[in-house]
BADRENSE-84343 format. One record per residue: residue in three letters; x, y, z of N, C-alpha, C in turn. Coordinates in steps of 0.2 Angstrom, whole numbers, plus 5000, padded with zeros to 4 digits. Atoms other than C-alpha are relative to their C-alpha. Example, Ala and Ser with C-alpha at 12.3 -4.5 7.8 and 13.67 -1.06 7.14 Angstrom:
ALA500449945000506249785039500450065000 SER499649944999506849955036499650055003 
// end
This chain:
UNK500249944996410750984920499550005005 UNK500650014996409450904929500249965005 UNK499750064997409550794944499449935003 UNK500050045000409250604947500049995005 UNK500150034993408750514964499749954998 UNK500450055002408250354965500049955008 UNK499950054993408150224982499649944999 UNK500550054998407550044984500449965006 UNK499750024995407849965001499549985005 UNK500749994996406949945017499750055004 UNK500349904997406450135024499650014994 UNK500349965003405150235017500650054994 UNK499649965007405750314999500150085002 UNK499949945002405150485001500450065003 UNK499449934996406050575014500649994998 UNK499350015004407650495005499850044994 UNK500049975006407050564989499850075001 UNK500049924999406550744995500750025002 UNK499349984997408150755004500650014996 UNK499749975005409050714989500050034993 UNK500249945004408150814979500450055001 UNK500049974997408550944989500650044997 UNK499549985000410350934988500349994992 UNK499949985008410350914968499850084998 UNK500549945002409151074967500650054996 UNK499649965003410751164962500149974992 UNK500050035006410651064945499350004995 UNK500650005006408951094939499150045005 UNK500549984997407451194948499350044998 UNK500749985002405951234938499649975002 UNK500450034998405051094943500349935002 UNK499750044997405250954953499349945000 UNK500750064997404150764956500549925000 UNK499850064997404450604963499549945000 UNK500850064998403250434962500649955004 UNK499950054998403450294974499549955000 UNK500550035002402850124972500149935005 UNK500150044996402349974980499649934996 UNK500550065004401349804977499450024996 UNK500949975000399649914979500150054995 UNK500049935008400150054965500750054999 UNK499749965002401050194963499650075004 UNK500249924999401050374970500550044996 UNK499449955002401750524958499650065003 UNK500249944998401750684964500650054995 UNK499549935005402450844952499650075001 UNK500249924998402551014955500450044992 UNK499749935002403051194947500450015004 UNK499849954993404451274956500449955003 UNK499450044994405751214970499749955003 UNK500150074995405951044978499550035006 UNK500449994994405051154993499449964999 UNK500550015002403651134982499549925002 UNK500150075000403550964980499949985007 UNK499850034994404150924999499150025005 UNK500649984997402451035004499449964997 UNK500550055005401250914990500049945007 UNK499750074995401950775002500049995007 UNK499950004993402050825019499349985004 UNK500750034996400850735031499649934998 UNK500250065004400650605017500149945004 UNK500150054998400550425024500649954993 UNK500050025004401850375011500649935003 UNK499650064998402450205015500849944995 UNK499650045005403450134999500750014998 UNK499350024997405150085001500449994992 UNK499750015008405550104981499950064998 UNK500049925003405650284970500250014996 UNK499649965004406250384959499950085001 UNK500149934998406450574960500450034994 UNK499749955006406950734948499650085001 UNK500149914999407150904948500250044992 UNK499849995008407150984930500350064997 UNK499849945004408051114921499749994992 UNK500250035005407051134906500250004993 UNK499850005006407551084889499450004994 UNK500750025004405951034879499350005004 UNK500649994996404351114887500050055005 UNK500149954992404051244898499949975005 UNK500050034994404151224915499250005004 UNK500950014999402251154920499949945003 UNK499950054997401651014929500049944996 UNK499950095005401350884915500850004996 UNK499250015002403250934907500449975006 UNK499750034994403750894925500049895001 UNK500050084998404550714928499749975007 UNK499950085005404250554932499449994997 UNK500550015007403350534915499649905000 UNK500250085001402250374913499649984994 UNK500650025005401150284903499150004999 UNK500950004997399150294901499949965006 UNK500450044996399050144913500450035006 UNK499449974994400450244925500449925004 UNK499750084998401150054926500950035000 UNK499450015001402950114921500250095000 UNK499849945000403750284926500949995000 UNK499349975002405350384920500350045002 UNK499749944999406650514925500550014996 UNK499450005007407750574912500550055000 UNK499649945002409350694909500350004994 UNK499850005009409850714891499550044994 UNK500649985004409050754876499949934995 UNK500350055002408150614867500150024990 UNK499849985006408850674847499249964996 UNK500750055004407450564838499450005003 UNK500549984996406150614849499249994996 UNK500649955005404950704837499849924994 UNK500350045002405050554826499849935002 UNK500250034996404950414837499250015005 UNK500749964998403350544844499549964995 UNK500550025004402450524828500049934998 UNK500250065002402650334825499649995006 UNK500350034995401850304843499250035000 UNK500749984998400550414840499749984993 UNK500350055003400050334826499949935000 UNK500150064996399950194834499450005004 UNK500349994996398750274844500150005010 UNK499849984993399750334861500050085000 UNK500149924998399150494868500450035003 UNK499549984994400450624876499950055002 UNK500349944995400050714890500750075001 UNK499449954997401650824889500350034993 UNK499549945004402950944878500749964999 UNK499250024999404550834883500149954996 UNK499550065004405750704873499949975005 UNK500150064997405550614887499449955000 UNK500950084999403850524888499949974994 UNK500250055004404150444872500549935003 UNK499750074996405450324882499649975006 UNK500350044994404050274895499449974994 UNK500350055003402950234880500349964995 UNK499650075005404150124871500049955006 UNK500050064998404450034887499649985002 UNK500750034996402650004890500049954993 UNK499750055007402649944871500449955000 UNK499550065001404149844871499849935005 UNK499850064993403849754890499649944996 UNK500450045003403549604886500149935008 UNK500150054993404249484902500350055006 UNK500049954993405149614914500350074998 UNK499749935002405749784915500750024997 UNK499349985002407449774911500149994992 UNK499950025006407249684895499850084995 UNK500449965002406049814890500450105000 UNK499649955002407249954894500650004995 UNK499450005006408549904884499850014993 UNK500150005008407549874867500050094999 UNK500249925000406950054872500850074998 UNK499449955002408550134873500649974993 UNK499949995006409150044857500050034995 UNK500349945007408050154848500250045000 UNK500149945000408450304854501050044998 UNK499649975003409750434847500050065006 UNK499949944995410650564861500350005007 UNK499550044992411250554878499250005003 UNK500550024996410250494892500449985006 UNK499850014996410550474910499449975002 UNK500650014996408850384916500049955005 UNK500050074994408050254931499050024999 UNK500850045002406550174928499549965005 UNK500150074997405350084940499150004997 UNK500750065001403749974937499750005006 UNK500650004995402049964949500149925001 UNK500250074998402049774945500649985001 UNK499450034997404049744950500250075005 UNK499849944996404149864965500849985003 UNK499449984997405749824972500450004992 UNK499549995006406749864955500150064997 UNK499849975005407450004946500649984998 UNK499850015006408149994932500350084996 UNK499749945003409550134923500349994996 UNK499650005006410550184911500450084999 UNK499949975003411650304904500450004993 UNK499649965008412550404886500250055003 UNK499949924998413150564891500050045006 UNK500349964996412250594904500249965007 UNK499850044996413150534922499349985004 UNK500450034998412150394932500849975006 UNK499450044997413150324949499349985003 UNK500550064995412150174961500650035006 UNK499850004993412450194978500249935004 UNK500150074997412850054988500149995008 UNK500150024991412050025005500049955004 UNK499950054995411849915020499249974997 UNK500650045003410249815011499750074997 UNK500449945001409849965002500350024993 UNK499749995005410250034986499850064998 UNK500349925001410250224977500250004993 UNK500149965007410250304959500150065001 UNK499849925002411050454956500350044993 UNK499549975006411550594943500550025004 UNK499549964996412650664956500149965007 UNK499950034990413450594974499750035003 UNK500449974993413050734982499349985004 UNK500850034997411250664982499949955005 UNK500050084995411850504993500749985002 UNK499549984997413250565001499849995007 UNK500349984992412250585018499949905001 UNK500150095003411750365013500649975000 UNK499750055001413250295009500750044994 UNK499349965005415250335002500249944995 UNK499850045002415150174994499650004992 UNK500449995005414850204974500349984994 UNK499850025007414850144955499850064995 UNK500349935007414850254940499749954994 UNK500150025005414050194926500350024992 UNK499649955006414950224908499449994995 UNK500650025008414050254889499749965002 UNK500550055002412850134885500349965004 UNK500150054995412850034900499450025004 UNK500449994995411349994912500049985005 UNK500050034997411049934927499349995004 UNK500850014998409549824936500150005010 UNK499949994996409549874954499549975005 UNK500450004995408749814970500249975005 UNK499749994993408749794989500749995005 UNK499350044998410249684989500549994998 UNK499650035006411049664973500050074995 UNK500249955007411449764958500449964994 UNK499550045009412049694938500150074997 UNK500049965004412749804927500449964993 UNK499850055007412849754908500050094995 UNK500149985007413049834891499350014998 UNK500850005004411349884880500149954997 UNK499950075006411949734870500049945006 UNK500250074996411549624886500849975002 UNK499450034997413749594891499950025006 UNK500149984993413749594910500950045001 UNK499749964999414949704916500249995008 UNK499749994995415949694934500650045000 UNK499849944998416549844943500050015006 UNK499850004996417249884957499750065005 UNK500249944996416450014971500750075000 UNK499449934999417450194974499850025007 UNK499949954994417550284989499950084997 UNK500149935000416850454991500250045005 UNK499649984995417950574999499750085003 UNK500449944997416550715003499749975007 UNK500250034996415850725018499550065002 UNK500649944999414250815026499950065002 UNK499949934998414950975035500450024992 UNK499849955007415751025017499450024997 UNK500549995004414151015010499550055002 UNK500549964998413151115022500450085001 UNK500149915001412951325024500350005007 UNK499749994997413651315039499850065005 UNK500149904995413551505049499850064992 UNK500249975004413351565031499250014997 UNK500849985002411751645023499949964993 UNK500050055007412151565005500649965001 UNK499350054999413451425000500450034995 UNK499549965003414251554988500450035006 UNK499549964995414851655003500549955004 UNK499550064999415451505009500449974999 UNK499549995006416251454994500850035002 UNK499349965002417351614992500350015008 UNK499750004992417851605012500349935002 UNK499450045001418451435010500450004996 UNK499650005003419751494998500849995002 UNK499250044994421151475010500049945000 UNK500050104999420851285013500149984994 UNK500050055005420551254995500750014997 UNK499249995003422351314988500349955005 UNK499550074999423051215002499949954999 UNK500050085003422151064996500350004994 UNK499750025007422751094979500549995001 UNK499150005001424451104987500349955002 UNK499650074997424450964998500349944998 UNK499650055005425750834995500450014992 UNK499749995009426150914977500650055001 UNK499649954999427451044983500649965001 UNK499350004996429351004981500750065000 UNK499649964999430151144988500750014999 UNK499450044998431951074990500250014993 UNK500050025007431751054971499850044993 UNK500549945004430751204965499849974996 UNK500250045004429651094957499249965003 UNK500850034995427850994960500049924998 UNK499950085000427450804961499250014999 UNK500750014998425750774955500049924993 UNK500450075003425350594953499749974996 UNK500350035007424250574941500350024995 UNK499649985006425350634927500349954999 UNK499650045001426650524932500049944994 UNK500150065005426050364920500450024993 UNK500149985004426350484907500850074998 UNK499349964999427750594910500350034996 UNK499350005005429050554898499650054994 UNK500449965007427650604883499950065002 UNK500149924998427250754894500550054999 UNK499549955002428850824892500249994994 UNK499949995008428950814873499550034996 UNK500549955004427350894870500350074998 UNK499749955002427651044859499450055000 UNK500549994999425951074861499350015003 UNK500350014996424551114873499450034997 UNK500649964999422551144871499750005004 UNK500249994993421751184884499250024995 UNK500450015003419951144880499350015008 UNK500350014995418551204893499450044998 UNK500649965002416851304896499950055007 UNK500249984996416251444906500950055004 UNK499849984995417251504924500849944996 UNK499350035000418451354918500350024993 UNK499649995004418751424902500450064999 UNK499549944998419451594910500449975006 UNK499150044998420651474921500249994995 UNK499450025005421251404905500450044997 UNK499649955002421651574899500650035004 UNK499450024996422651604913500549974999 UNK499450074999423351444913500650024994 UNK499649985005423951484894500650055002 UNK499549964997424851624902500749985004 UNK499750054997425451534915500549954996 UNK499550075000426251384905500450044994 UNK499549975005427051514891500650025004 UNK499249984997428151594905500349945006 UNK499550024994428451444913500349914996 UNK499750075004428751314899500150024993 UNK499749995009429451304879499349994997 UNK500650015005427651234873499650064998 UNK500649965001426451334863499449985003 UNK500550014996424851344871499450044998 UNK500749995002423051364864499450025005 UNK500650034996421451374873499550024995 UNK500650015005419651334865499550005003 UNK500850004999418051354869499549915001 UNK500150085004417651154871499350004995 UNK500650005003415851184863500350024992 UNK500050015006416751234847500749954998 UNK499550045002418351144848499949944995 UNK500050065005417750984837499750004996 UNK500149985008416951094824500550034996 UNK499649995003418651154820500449934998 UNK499750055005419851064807500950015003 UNK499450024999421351014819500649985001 UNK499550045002422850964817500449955005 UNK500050014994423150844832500549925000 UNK499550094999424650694836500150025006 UNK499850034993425350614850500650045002 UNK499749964999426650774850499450065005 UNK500449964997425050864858499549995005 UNK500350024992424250884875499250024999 UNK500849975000422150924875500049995006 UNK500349984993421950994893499150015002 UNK500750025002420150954898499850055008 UNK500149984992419651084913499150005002 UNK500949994998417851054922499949985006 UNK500050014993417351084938499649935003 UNK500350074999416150924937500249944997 UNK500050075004416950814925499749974996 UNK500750035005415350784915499850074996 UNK500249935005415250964906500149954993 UNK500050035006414650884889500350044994 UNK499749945005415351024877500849975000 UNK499350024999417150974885499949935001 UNK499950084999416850774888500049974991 UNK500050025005416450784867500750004998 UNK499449965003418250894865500449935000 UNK499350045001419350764872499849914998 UNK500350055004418350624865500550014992 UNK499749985009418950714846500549995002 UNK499449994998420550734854500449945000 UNK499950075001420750544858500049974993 UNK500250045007420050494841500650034993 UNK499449955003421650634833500749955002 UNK499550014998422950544843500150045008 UNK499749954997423250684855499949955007 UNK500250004991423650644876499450045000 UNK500649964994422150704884500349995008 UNK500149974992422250774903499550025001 UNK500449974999421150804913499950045007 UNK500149964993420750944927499650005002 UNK500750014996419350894937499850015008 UNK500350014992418450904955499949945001 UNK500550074998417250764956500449934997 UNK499550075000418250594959499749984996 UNK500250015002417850484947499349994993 UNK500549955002416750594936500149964992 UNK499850005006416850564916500650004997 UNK499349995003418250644910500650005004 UNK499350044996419250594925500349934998 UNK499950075001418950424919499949994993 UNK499850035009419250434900500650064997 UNK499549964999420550564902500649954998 UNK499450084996422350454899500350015007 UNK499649984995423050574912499750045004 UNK500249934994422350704928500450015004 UNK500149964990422250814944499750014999 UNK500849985000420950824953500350065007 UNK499949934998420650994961500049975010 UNK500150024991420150904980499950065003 UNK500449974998419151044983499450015003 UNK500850014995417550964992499650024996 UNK500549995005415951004985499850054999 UNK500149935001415451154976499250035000 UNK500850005001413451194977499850074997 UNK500349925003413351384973500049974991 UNK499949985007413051394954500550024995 UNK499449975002414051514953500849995002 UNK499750044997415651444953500750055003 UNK499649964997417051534964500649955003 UNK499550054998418151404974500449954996 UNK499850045004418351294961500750034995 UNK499449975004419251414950500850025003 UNK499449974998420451474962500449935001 UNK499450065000421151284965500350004991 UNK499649995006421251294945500550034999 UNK499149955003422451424944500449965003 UNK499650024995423251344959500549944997 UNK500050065001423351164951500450024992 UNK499749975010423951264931500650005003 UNK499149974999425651344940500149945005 UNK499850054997425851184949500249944992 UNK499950075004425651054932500550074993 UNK499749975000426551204924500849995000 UNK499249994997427951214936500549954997 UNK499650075002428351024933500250014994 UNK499750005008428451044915500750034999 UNK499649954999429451184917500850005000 UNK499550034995430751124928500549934996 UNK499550045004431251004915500250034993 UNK499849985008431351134900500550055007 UNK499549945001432151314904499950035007 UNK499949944992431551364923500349965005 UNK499350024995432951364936499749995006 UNK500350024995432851304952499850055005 UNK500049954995432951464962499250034997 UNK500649985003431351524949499449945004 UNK500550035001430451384953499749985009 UNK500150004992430851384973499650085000 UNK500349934999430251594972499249984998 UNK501050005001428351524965499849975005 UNK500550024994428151414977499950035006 UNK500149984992428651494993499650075000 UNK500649944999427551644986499349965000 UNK500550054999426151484982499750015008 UNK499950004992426551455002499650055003 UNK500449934995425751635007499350014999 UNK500750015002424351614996499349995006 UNK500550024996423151555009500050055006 UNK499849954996423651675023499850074996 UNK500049945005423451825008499250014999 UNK500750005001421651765005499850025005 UNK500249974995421251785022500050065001 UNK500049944998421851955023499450064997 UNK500849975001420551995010499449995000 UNK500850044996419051895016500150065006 UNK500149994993419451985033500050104996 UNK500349945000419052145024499750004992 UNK500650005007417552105013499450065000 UNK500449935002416552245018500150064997 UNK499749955005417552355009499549994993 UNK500450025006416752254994499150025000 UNK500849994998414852275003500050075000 UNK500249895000415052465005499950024989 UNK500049995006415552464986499249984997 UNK500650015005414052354978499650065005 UNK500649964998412852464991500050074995 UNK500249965005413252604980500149984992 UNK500050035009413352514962499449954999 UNK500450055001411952374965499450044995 UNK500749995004410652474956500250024991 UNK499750005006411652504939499949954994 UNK500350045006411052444922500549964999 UNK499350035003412952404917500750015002 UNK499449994997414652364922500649984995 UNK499550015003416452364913500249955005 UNK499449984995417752264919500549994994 UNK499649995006419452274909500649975005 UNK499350014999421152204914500649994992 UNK499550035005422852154903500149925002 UNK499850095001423651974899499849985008 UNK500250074995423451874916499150035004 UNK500549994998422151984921499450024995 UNK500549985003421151994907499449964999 UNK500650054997420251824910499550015006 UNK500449964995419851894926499750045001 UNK500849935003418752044920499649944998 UNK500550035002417951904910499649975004 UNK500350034994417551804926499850065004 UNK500549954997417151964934499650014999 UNK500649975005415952024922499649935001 UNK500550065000415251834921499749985008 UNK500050004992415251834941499250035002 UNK500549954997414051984941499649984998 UNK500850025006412851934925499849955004 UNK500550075001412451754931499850045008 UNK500550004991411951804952499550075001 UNK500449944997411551984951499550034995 UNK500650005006410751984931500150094998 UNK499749935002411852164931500249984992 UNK499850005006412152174912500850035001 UNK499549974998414152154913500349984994 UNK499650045005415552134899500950005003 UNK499350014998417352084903500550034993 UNK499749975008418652164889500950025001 UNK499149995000420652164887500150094999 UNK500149934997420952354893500350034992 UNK499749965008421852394874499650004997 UNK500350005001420452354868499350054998 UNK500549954999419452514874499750034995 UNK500149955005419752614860499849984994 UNK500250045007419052494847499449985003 UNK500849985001417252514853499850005006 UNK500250004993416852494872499950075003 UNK499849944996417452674876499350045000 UNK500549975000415952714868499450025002 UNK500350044996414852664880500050035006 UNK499749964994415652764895499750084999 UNK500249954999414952894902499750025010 UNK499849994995414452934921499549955005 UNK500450064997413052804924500249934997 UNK500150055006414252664915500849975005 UNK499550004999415352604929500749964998 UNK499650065000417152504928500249985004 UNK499650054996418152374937500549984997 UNK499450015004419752384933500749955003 UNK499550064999421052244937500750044998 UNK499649975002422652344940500450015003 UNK499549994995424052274951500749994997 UNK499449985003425852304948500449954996 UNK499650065003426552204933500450034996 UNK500049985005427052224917499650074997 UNK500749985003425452294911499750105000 UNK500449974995425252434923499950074998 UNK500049945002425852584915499250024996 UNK500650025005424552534901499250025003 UNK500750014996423052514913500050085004 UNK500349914996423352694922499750044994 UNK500449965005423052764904499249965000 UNK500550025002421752664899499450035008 UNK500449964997420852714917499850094999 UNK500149925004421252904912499550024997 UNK500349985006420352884897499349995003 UNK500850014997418852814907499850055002 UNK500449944996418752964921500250054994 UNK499949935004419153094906499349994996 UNK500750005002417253034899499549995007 UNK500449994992416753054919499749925001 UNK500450084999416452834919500550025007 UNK499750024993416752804938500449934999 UNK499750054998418052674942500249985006 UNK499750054994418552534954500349995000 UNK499250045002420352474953500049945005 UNK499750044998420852314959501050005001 UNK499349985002422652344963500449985007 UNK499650054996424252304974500350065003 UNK499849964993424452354993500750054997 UNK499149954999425852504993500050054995 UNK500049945009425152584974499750065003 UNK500549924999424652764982499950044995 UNK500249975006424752814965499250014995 UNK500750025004423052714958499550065006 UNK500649984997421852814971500150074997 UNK500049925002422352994961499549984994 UNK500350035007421552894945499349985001 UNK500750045000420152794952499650025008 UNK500549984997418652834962500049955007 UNK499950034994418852674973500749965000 UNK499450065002420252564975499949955005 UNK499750054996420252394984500649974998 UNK499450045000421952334988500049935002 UNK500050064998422452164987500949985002 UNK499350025001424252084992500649994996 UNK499650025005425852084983500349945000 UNK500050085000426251904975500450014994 UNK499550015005427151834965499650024992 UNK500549995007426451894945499549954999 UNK500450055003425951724940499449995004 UNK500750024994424751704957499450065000 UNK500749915001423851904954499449965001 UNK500450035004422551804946499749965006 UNK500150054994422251704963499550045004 UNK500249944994421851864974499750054999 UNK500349975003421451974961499149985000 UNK500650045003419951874955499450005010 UNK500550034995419051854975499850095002 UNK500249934998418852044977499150004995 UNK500349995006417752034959499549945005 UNK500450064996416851874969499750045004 UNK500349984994416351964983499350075000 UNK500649955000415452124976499649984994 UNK500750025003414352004964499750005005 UNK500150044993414151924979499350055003 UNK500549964996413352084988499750064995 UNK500149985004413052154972498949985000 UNK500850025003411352024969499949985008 UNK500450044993411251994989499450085000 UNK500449914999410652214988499550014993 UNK500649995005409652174973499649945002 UNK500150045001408852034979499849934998 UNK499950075006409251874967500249945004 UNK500150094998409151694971500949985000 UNK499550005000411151694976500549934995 UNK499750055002411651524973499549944996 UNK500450035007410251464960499750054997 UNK500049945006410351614947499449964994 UNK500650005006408551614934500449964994 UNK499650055006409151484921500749975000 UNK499450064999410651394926500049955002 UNK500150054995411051244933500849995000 UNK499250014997412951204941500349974993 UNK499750085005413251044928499749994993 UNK500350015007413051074908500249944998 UNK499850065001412850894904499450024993 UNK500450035010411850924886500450054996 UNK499749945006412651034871499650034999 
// end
């Protein structure tokens, strides 16, 4: 949840490592620090507070040295202070570290050092691995990292470098993602591309227990056990106008306004109309098992594990398989029953969500296929998945995650459809999803092109202690990711609630300072949902409805109504869901909260 920078080449380190601070900042921002080093020494500089922070310690500085490391922190162990802040060193400040994980054994590997007599200047699990590799060195840095992370128990993504071998860092990861860069006589460390995306599209991941020893021209990657390891570079398919704010004021409004582009990416190339059917290549290897699954778990966290509930919906009315969804954080403390009859669907916007990278690890060691639905190309769970799709979304930098989600629905009723299509749904069913698919993007726009509708509403709701929202089956996940939309940006106290639900404790709640957002376009569901609002305005709770163009009925029931387009059922969930995005949105723009890095988050939960 933190992020990693590292360069050695021939330009000046630091404006590289502020820059890609910068563009990590969304992964970790209580405190940030960076050292660079040289023949002559070492400069660290650590702040409190935003990469700004740091870039203002630095500015004007004379900083000549052509090697570094950088880190920006989310904190795990230690308050956010200048000595908890990275890159951690030794008494003689000969050898500095940067770290993402948790170090498990920390506490006892503390106490044997300091009876040893090593003093610690800090709170963090980290600074016992800069004083084991001061301990351990014995001929060069590399050796001395490996004994080092021998010892330790946990994940770990780090990069190391030494005063007295300045052109080198030295890294590693467990858990915790770690890619090199690879330049024109130049080389980079990252927990994340974004951070040397701007440098170079040419990159390696590193897996578990591997390290690697880097410098200005070369890199080796080996095992902890010292086997060399060859690997081939990747192509990164981002590029620099996705990643920047553009005309917008945050990268969330950006985000939810590229929602049209992102559905046609999901859609590109996987549509066969002709066939009422989808193609999506990365299954293929796998197919034949695919269609004998009788089985599916769907295994995620957060924003991804209210697509997966969807999805559930989704793949029950469009396929024979039962279908589960789990929280990945507890799925491998339950007592599962798991074979090669059963699919473990792995959904994460980064690929390295640790809670879900443990699931389909359990799931591997059970028998079950693992899938996986990912963003970031060659991410973790892409690459230990047997099987994917990847969303081809472009980069996502708001926190709060909105873009992402909607290619998930998009990419469910596409890996769905396929399955489908070989059970029980006909072809004429399956050509009617996609050519409503088809309008999707065109549909979005219609409500982006009247989001002040949504600005007018938070202007009058933005100062409200608490908000309901409620939907039925497909829209019930929906409320959740509403309700979670508003809590994580605008810090409104919200709860998401299956609309039946009301009457078994929520209702009690309601009153005229308690309002709701009710998810309530014409399905199955609907009759259901006009009482359950009833019951709302008969205790005087104000309501909003989400509901579909043409209902002149919902505005006799609710106080406001935004209309969204009529779609096909299964897609609701597509269009529904961006209205709820938009008055977070200006929900926490009119309280003014930190939009796109909300107090305590970080985009990329890479520790349990």
């Amino acid at each position: 949840m933190c992020g990693i920078i590292g360069y050695v080449g021939g330009k000046k380190a630091a404006p590289i490592l502020i820059n890609g601070l910068k563009r990590l900042e969304y992964r970790g921002y209580d405190s940030a620090g960076m050292v660079t080093i040289d023949k002559n020494g070492a400069n660290r500089f650590r702040v409190v507070g935003r990469v700004q922070n740091l870039d203002k310690a630095v500015s004007g500085l004379d900083l000549n040295m052509t090697c570094g490391i950088a880190h920006t922190r989310w904190a795990t162990h230690g308050k956010p202070t200048q000595l908890n802040a990275h890159p951690h060193s030794d008494s003689r400040e000969r050898f500095f570290v940067v770290h993402n994980g948790i170090i498990e054994n920390h506490s006892k590997l503390r106490a044997q050092l300091e009876s040893e007599g090593v003093v610690f200047t800090s709170e963090t699990d980290t600074e016992v691995l800069v004083h084991l590799i001061d301990k351990l060195h014995e001929t060069n840095l590399e050796s001395a990292v490996e004994k080092t992370l021998q010892l330790v128990e946990g994940t770990f993504g780090i990069a190391v470098v030494c005063a007295d071998e300045p052109s080198k860092i030295v890294c590693g990861r467990r858990g915790s993602p770690i890619v090199l860069g690879v330049g024109n006589q130049e080389m980079f460390v990252a927990s994340d591309v974004s951070a040397i995306v701007q440098y170079t599209d040419q990159v390696i991941y590193l897996e578990d227990n591997e390290m690697a020893i880097v410098t200005p021209n070369d890199y080796q990657i080996r095992t902890l056990d010292n086997k060399p390891i060859a690997r081939e570079t990747l192509q990164i398919d981002w590029n620099l106008e996705e990643e920047g704010m553009g005309t917008f004021p945050h990268y969330m409004l950006k985000e939810i306004f590229e929602q049209s582009t992102t559905v046609e990416n999901a859609m590109r190339g996987r549509v066969m109309l002709n066939e009422g059917s989808s193609m999506l290549g990365g299954l293929q290897s796998k197919i034949d098992q695919i269609k004998k699954l009788k089985k599916i778990v769907i295994v995620s966290c957060g924003t991804s594990y209210h697509a997966g509930m969807v999805g559930r919906c989704i793949f029950e009315q469009l396929t024979d398989i039962s279908v589960d969804v789990e929280l990945a954080s507890e799925f491998r403390y339950r007592k599962l029953r798991l074979d090669e009859t059963t699919g473990v669907l792995a959904i994460s916007q980064s690929g390295e969500t640790a809670d879900t990278l443990a699931a389909i690890r359990e799931a591997r060691r059970k028998g079950a296929l693992t899938i996986g639905l990912v963003n970031v190309v060659g991410s973790t769970i892409a690459r230990e998945t047997d099987v994917g799709v990847y969303c081809h979304a472009g980069p996502e930098i708001g926190v709060a995650s909105t873009k992402i989600f909607v290619s998930q629905l998009v990419i469910l009723n596409l890996m769905a459809l396929l399955i489908g299509r070989y059970q029980s749904i006909s072809l004429s069913e399956g050509v009617d999803l996609l050519r409503a698919m088809g309008e999707i993007p065109r549909q979005i726009q219609h409500i982006l092109s009247r989001a002040s509708v949504l600005e007018d509403l938070a202007r009058q709701y933005y100062k409200v202690s608490s908000f309901l929202f409620i939907g039925r089956q497909l829209h019930y996940p929906v409320a959740l990711e509403g309700a979670l939309k508003l809590k994580e940006i605008s810090y409104i106290h919200a709860e998401g609630y299956a609309a039946g639900e009301m009457k078994h404790g929520p209702i009690s709640l309601i009153d005229a300072q308690f309002p709701t957002m009710a998810v309530v376009t014409r399905d199955a569901t609907y009759e259901k949902m006009v009482s359950n609002i009833q019951e709302i305005r008969a205790r005087s709770g104000p309501v909003i409805a989400i509901a579909t163009e043409g209902d002149l009925h919902i505005a006799d029931v609710a106080d406001a109504v935004v209309y969204i387009p009529d779609t096909h059922e299964l897609l609701q969930p597509i269009l529904s869901v961006i209205p709820l995005q938009l008055f977070s949105y200006y929900c926490a723009l009119y309280r003014g909260c930190e939009i796109d890095k909300p107090r305590n988050l970080a985009k990329s939960v890479t520790v349990e």
